[in-house]
TILUM-953025 format. One line per 4 residues: their letters; for each residue x, y, z of N, C-alpha, C. Coordinates in Angstrom, 3 decimals. Layout:
A> X/Y/Z/X/Y/Z/X/Y/Z; ...
***
This chain:
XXXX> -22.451/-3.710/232.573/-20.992/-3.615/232.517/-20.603/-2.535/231.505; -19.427/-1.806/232.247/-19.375/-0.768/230.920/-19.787/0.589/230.773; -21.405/0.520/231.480/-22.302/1.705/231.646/-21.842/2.572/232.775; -21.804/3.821/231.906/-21.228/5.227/232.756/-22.000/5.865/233.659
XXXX> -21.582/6.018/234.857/-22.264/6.722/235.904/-22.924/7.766/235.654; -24.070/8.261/236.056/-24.827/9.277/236.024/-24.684/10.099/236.760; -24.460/11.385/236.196/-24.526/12.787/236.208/-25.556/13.621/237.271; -25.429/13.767/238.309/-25.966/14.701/238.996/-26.248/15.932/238.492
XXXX> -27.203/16.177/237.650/-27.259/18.185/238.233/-27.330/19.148/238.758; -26.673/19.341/239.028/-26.914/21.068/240.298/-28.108/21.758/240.082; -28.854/22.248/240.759/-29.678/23.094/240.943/-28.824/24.345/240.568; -28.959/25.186/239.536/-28.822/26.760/238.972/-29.183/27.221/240.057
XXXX> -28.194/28.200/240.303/-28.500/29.697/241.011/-29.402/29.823/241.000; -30.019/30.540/242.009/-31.307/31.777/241.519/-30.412/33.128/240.663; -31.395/33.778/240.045/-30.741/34.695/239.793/-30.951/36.361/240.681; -29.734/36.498/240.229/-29.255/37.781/241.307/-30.187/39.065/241.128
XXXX> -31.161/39.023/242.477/-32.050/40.111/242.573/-31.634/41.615/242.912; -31.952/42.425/241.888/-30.772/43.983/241.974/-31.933/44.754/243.224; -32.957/44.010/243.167/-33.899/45.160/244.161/-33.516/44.747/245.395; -32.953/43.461/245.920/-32.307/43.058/247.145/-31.298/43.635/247.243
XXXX> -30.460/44.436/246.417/-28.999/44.958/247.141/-29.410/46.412/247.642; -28.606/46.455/248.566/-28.541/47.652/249.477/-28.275/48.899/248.865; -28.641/50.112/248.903/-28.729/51.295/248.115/-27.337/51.501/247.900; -26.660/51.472/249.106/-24.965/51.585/248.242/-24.075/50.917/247.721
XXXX> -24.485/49.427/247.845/-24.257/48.470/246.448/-24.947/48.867/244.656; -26.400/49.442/245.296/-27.389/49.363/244.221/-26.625/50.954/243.231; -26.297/51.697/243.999/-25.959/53.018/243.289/-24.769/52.724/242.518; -23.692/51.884/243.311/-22.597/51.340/242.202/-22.471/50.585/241.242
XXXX> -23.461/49.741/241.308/-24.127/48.569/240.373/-24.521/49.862/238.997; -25.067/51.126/239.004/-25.757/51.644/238.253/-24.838/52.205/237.522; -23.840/52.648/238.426/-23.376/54.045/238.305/-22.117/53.163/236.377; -22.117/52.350/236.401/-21.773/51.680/234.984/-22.538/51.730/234.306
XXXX> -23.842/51.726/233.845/-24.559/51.513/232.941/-24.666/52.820/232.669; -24.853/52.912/230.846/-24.589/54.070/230.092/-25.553/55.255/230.612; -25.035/56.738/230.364/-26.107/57.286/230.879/-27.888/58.055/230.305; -27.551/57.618/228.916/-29.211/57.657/228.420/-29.538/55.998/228.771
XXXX> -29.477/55.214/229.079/-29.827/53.710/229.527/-30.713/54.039/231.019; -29.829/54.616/231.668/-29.978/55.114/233.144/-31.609/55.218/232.882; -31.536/56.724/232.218/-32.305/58.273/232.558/-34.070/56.916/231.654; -33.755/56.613/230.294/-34.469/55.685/229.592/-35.089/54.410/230.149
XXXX> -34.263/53.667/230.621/-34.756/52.129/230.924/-34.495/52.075/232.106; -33.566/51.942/233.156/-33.181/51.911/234.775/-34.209/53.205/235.086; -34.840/54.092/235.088/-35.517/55.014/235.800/-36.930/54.158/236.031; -37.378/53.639/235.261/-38.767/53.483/234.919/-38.831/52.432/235.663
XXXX> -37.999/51.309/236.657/-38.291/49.937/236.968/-38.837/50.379/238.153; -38.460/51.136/239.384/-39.401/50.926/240.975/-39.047/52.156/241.310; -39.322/52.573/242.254/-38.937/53.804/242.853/-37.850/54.016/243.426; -37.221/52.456/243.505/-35.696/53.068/244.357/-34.700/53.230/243.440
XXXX> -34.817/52.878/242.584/-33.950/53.090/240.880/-34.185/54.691/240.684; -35.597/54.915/240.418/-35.539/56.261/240.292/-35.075/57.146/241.106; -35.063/56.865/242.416/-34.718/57.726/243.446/-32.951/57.693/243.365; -32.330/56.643/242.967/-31.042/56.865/242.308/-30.423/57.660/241.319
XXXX> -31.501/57.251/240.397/-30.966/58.091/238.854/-31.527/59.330/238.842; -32.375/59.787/239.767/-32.716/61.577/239.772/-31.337/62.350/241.255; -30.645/61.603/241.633/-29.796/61.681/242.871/-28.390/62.178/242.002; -27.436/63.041/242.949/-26.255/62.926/242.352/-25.472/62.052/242.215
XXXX> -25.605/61.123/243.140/-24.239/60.083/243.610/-24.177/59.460/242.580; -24.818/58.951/241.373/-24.559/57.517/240.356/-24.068/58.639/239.189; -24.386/59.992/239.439/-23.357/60.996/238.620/-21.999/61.299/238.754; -21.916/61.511/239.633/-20.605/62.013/240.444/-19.936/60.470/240.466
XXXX> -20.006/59.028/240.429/-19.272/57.699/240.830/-19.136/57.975/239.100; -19.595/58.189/237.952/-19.174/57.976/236.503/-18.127/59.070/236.529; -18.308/60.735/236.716/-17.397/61.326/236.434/-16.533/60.631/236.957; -16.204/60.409/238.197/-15.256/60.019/239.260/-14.110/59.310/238.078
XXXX> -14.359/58.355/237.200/-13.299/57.400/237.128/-12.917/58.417/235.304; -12.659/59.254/235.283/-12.176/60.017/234.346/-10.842/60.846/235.304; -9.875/60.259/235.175/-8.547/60.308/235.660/-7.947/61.338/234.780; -8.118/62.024/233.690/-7.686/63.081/233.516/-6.935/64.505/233.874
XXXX> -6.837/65.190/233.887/-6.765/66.901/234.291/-7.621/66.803/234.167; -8.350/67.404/232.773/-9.552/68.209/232.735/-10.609/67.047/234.297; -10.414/65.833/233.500/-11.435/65.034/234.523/-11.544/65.078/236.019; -10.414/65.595/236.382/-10.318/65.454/238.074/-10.745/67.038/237.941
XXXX> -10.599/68.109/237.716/-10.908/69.248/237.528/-12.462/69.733/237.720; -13.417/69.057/236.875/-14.403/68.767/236.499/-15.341/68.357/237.562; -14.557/67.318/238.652/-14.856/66.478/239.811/-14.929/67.223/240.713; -14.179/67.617/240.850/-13.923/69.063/241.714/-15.163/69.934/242.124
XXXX> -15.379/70.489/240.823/-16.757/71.314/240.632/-17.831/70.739/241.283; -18.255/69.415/240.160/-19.003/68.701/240.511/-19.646/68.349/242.146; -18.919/67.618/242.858/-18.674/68.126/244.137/-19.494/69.099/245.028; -19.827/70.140/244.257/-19.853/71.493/244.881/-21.575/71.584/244.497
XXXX> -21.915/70.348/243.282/-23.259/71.213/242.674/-24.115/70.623/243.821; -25.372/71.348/243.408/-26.364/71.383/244.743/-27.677/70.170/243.818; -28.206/70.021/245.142/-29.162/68.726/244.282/-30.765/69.301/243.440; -31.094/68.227/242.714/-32.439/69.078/241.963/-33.131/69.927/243.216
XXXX> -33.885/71.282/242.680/-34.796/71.823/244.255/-36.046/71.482/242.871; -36.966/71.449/243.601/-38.449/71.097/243.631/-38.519/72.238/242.518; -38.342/73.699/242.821/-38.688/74.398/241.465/-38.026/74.556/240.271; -37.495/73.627/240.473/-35.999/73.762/239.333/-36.932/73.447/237.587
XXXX> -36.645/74.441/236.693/-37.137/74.474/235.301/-37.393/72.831/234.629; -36.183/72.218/234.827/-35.827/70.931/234.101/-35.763/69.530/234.905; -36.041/68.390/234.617/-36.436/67.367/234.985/-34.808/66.460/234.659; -34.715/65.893/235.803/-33.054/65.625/236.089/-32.605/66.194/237.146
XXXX> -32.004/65.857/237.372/-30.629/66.850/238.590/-29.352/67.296/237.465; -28.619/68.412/237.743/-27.941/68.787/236.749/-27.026/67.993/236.539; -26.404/67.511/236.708/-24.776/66.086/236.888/-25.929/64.945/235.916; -26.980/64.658/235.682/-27.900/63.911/235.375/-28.063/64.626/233.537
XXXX> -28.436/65.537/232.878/-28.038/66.243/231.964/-26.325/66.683/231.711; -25.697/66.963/232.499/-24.227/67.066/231.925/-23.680/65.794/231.284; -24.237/64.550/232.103/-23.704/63.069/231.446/-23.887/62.781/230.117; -25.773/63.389/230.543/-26.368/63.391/229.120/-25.999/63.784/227.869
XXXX> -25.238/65.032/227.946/-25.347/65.962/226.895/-23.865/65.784/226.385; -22.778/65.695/226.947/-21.212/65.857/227.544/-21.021/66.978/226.455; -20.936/68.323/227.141/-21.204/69.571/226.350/-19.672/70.013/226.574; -18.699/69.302/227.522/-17.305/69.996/227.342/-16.386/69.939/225.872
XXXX> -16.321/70.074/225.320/-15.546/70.286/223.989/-15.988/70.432/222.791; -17.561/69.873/223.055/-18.684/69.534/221.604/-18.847/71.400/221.095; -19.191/71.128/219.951/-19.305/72.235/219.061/-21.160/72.145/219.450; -21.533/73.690/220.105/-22.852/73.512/220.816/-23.597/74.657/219.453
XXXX> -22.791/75.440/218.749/-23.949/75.598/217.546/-24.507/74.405/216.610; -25.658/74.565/216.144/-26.299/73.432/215.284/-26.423/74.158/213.979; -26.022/73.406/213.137/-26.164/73.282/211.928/-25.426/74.483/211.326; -23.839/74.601/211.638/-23.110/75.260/211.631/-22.790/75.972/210.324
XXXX> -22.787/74.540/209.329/-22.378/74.440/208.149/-23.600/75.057/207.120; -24.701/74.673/207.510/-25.537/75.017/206.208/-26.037/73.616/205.668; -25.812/72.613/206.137/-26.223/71.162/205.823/-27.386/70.849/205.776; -28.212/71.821/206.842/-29.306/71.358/207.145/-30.281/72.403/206.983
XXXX> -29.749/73.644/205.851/-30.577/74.914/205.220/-30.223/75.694/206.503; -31.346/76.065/206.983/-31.447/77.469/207.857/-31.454/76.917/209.655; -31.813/75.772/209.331/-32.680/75.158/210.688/-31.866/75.315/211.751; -32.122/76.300/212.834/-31.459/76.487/213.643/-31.600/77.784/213.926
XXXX> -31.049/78.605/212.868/-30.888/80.198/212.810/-31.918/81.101/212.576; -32.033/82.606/213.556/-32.185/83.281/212.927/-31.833/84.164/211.936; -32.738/84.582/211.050/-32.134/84.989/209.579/-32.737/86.100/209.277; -32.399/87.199/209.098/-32.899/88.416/208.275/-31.886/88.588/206.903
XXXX> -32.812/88.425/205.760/-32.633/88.522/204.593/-32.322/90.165/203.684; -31.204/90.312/203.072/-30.858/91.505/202.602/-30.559/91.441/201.386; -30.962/92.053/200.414/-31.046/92.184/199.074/-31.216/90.767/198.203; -30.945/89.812/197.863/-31.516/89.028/197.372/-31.508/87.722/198.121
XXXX> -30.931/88.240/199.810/-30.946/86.935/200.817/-30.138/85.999/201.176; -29.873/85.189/202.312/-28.768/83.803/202.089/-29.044/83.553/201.109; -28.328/82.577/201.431/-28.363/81.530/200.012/-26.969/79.916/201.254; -27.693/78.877/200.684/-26.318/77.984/200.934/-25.461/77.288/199.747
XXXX> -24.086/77.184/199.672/-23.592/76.313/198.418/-22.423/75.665/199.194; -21.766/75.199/198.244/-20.593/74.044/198.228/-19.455/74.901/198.474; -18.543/74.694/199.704/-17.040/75.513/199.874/-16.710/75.897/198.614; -16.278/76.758/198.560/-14.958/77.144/197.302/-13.374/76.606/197.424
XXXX> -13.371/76.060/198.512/-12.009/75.742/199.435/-12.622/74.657/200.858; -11.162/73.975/200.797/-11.576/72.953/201.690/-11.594/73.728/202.945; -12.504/73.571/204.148/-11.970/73.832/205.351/-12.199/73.156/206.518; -10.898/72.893/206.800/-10.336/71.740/207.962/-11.913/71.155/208.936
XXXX> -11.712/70.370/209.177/-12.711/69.892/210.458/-14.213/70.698/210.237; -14.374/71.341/209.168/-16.141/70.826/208.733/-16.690/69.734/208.742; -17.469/70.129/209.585/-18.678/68.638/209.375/-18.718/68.606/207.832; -19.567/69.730/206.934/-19.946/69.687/205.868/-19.223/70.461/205.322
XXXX> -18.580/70.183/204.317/-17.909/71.480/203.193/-19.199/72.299/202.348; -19.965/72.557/202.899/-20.907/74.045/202.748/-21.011/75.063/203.684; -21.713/76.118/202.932/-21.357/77.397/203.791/-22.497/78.264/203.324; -22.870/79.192/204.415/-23.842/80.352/203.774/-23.259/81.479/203.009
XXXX> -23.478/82.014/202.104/-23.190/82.750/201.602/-24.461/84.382/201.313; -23.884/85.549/201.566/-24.333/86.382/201.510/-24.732/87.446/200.312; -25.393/88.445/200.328/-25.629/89.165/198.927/-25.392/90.483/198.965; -26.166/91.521/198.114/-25.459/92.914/198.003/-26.194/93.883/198.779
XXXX> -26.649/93.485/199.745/-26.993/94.326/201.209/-26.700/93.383/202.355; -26.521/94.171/203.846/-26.032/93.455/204.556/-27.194/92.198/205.087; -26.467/91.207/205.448/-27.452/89.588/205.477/-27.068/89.093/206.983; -28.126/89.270/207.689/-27.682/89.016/209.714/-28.109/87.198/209.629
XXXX> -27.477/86.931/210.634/-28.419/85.554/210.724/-27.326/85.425/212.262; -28.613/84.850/213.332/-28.178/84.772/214.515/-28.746/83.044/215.446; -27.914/82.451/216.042/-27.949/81.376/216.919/-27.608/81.794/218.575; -28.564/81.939/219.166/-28.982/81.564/220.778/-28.533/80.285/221.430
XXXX> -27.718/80.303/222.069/-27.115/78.914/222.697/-27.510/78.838/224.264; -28.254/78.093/224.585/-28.554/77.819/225.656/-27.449/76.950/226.472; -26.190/77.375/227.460/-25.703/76.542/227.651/-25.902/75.888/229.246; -27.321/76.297/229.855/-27.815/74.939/230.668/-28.446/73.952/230.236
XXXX> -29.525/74.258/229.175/-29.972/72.967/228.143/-28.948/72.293/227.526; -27.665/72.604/227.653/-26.703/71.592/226.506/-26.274/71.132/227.871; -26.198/71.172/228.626/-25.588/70.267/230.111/-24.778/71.009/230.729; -24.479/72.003/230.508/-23.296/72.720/231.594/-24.391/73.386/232.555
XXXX> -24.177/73.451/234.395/-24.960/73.019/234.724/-24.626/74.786/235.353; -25.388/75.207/236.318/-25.014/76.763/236.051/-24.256/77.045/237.293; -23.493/76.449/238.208/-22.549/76.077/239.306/-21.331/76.351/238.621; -20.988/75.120/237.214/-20.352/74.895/236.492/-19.642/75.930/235.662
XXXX> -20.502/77.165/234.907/-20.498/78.291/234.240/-20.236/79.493/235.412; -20.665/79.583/236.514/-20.159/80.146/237.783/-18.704/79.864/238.644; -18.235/78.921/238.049/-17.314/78.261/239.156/-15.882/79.334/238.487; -15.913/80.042/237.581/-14.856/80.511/236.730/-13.489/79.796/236.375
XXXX> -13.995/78.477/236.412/-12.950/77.342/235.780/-12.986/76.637/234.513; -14.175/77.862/233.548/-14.487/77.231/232.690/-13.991/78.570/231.775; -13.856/78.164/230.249/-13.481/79.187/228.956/-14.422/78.802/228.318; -15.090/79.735/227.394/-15.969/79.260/226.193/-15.344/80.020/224.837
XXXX> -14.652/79.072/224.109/-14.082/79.218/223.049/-15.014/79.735/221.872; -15.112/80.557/221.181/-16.252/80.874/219.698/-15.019/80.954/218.698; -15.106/80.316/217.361/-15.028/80.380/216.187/-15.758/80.892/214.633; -15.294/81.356/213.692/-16.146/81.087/212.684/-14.820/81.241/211.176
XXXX> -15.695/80.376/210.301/-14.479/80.871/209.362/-15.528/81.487/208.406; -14.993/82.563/207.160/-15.403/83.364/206.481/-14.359/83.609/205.459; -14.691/84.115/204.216/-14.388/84.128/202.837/-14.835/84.836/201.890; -14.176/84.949/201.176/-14.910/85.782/200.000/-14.456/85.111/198.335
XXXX> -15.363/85.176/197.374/-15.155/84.851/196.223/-14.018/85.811/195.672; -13.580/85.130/194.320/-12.182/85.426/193.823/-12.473/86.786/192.839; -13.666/86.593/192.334/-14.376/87.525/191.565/-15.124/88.954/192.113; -15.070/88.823/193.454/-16.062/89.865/194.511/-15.607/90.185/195.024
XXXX> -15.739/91.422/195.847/-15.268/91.751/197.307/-16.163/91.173/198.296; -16.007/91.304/199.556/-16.684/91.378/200.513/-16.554/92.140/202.019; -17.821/92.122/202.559/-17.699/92.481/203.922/-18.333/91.815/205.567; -17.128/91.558/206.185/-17.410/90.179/207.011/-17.667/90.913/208.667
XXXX> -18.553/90.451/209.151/-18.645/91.232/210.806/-18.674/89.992/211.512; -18.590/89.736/212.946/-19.060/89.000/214.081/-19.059/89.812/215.324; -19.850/88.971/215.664/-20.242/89.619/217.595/-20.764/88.481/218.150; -19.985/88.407/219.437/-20.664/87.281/220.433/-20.851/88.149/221.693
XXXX> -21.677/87.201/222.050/-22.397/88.017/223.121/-22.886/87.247/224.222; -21.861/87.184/225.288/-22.834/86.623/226.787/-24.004/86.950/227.409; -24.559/86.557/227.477/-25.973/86.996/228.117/-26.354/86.116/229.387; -27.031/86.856/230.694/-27.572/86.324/231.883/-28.789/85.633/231.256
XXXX> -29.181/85.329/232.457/-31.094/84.478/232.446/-32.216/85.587/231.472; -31.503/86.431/231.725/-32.898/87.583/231.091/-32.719/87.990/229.585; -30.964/87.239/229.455/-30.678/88.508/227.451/-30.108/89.197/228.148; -29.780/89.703/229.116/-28.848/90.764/229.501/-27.116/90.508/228.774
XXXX> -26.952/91.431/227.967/-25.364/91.910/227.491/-24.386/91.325/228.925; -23.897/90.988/229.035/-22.881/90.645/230.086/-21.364/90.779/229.660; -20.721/90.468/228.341/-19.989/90.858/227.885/-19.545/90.208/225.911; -19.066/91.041/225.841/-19.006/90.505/224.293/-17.443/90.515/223.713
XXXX> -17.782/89.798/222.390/-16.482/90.072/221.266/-17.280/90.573/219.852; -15.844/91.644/219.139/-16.382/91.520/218.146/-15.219/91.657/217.332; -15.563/91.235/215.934/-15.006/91.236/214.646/-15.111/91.827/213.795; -14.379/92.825/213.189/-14.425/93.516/211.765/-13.285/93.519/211.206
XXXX> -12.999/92.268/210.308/-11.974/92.547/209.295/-11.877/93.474/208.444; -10.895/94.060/208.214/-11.048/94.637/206.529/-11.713/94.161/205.489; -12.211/95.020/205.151/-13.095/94.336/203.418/-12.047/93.549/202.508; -12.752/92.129/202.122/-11.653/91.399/201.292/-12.231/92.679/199.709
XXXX> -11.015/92.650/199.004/-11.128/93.695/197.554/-11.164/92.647/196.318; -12.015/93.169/195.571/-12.009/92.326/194.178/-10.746/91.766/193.940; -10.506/90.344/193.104/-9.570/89.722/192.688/-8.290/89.693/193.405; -8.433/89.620/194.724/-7.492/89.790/195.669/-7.354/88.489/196.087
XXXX> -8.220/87.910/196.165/-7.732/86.478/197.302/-9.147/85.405/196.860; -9.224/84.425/197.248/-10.164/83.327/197.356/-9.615/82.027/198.339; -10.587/81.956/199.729/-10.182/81.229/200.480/-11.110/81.770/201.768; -10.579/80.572/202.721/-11.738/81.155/204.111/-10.668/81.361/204.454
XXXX> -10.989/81.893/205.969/-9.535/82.341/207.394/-10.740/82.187/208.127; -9.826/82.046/209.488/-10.711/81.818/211.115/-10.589/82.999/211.846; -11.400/83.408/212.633/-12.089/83.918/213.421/-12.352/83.719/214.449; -11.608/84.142/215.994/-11.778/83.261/217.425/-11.329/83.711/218.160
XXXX> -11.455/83.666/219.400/-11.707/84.302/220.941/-12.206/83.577/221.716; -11.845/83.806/222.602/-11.825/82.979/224.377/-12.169/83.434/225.348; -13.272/83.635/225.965/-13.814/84.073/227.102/-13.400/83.630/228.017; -12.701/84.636/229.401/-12.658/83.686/230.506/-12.874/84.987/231.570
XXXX> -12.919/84.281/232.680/-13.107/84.997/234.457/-14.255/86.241/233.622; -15.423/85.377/233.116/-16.539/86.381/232.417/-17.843/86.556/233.641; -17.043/86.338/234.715/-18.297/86.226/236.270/-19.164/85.241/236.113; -20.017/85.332/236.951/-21.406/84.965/236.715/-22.543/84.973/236.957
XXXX> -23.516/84.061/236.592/-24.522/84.284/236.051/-25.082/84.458/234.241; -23.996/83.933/233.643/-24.049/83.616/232.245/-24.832/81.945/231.929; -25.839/82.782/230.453/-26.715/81.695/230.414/-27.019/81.267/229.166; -26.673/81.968/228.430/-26.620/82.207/226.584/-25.474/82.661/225.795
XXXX> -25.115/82.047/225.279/-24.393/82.818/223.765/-25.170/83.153/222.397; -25.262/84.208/222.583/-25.784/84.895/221.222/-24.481/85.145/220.199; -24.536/84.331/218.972/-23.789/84.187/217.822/-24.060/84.910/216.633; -23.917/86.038/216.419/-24.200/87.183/215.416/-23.374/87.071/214.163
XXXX> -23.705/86.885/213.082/-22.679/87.267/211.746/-23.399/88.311/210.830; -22.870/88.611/210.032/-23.218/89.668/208.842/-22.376/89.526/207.768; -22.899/90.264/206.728/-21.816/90.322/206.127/-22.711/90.474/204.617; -22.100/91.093/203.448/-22.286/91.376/202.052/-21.610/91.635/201.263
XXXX> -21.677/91.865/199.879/-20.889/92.109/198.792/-20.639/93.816/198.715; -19.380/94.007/197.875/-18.644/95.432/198.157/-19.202/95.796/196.244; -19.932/95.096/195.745/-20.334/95.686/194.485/-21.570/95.306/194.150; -22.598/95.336/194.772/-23.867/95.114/195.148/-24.122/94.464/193.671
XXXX> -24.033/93.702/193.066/-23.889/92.788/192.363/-25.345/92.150/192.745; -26.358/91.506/191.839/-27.752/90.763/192.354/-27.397/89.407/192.364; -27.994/88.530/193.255/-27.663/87.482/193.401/-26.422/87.287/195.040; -25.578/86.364/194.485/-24.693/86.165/195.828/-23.531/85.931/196.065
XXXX> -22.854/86.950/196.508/-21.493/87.645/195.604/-20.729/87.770/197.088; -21.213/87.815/198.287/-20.953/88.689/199.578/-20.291/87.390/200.458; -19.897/87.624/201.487/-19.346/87.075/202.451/-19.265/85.901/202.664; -18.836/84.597/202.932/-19.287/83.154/202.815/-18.773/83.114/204.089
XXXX> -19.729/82.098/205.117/-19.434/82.136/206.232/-19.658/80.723/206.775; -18.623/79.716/207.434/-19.364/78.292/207.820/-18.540/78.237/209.146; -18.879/76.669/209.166/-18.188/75.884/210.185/-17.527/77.283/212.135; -18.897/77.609/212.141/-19.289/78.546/213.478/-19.393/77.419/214.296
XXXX> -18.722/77.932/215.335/-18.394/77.105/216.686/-18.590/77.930/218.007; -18.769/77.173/218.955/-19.239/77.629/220.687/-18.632/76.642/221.461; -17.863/76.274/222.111/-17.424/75.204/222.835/-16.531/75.571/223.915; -17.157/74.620/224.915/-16.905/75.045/226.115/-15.865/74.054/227.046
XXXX> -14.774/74.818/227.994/-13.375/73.741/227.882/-13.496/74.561/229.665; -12.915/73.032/229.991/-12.187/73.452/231.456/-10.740/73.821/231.403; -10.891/74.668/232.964/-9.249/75.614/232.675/-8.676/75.071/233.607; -7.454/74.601/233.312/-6.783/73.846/234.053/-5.804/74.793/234.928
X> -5.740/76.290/234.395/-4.910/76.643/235.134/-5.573/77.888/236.034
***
């Protein structure tokens, strides 16, 4: 008397087998999961996973839901790219690295600032060489408030940008719906003069010159000023077949002074934007 009826349990589900759904369930099922997860952990389970995540479609269903301008823009292109061919350099399909990398707006020079010493750049050394130190002045949207600074002969130091290794896929850089923005800011001490150069430089598959910018300010003059200024230009309808940005600076002191008196140069930028118009 009293005693409470007993409880039936249900038999649990089985659980939901992803290798039983049909490839165009299975590609949408994917096409959510992050995309180093994909390329990392979902590639490696069977062959029909992989045969997904080396495919465009689970690329093209992620761009897809970026409702943007730039994003529908982007889609557009996309669309158009052609699938991995058998001799293709890199392992992926390109939409498969663009996810990867998302190279539209990112600042694609490394180690812009000097944070990380030289690593990155080439460097030819002039009279007593770079050198890196601490801004003299704040400047906006540095990663790092350091900067290279130059001496009393001229001091080159150059960055090669590969922009199919950063994910722009070379359809993409062809489609002439794209700008590649370059920056740099530069300065001179309050005590020194200096002398500041830049050159950018498009280059095909081979290093071929394709087209350039360049920069020559006036020499900043002793006790004239202390502070950086920017430096920038916009490439566009640059054809194609562009495959590199070569990032050139220079620059030295106007009183050959020993030590490091010459040009201060940071926060160098490459970034690449869709054109909406």
């Amino acid at each position: 008397m009293g005693a409470r009826p007993s409880r039936r349990r249900l038999p649990a589900d089985p659980p939901l087998a992803l290798d039983a759904l049909p490839p165009e369930l299975l590609v949408q099922v994917l096409s959510h999961v992050p995309p180093r997860a994909l390329v990392t952990r979902c590639r490696a389970v069977c062959r029909a996973w992989r045969d997904v995540v080396d495919g465009p479609t689970v690329w093209l269903l992620q761009l897809a839901r970026d409702r943007s301008a730039e994003g529908r823009a982007l889609y557009a292109v996309a669309q158009r790219c052609p699938p991995k061919g058998e001799d293709e350099e890199l392992p992926l399909c390109a939409l498969a690295r663009y996810c990867l990398r998302s190279p539209l707006g990112r600042n694609l020079i490394f180690n812009s600032c000097g944070e990380q010493g030289f690593r990155g750049w080439e460097v030819e050394h002039g009279g007593n060489g770079w050198a890196v130190e601490k801004n003299l002045t704040l400047v906006p949207g540095a990663p790092s408030q350091t900067c290279f600074v130059t001496s009393f002969q001229w001091c080159f130091k150059r960055q090669l940008v590969d922009l199919v290794m950063e994910g722009v896929w070379q359809e993409l850089l062809d489609s002439a719906q794209i700008e590649i923005c370059v920056a740099d800011w530069w300065g001179a001490r309050e005590n020194c003069g200096c002398i500041y150069r830049l050159r950018v430089r498009l280059l095909d598959v081979y290093e071929n010159e394709v087209v350039k910018f360049s920069a020559s300010p006036n020499p900043v003059l002793q006790w004239t000023e202390r502070g950086c200024r920017q430096v920038s230009h916009v490439f566009t309808n640059f054809g194609k077949g562009i495959r590199y940005v070569s990032f050139e600076q220079y620059g030295r002191d106007t009183r050959s002074w020993v030590g490091h008196y010459g040009a201060l140069v940071t926060h160098s930028s490459v970034r690449v934007r869709i054109r909406l118009s």
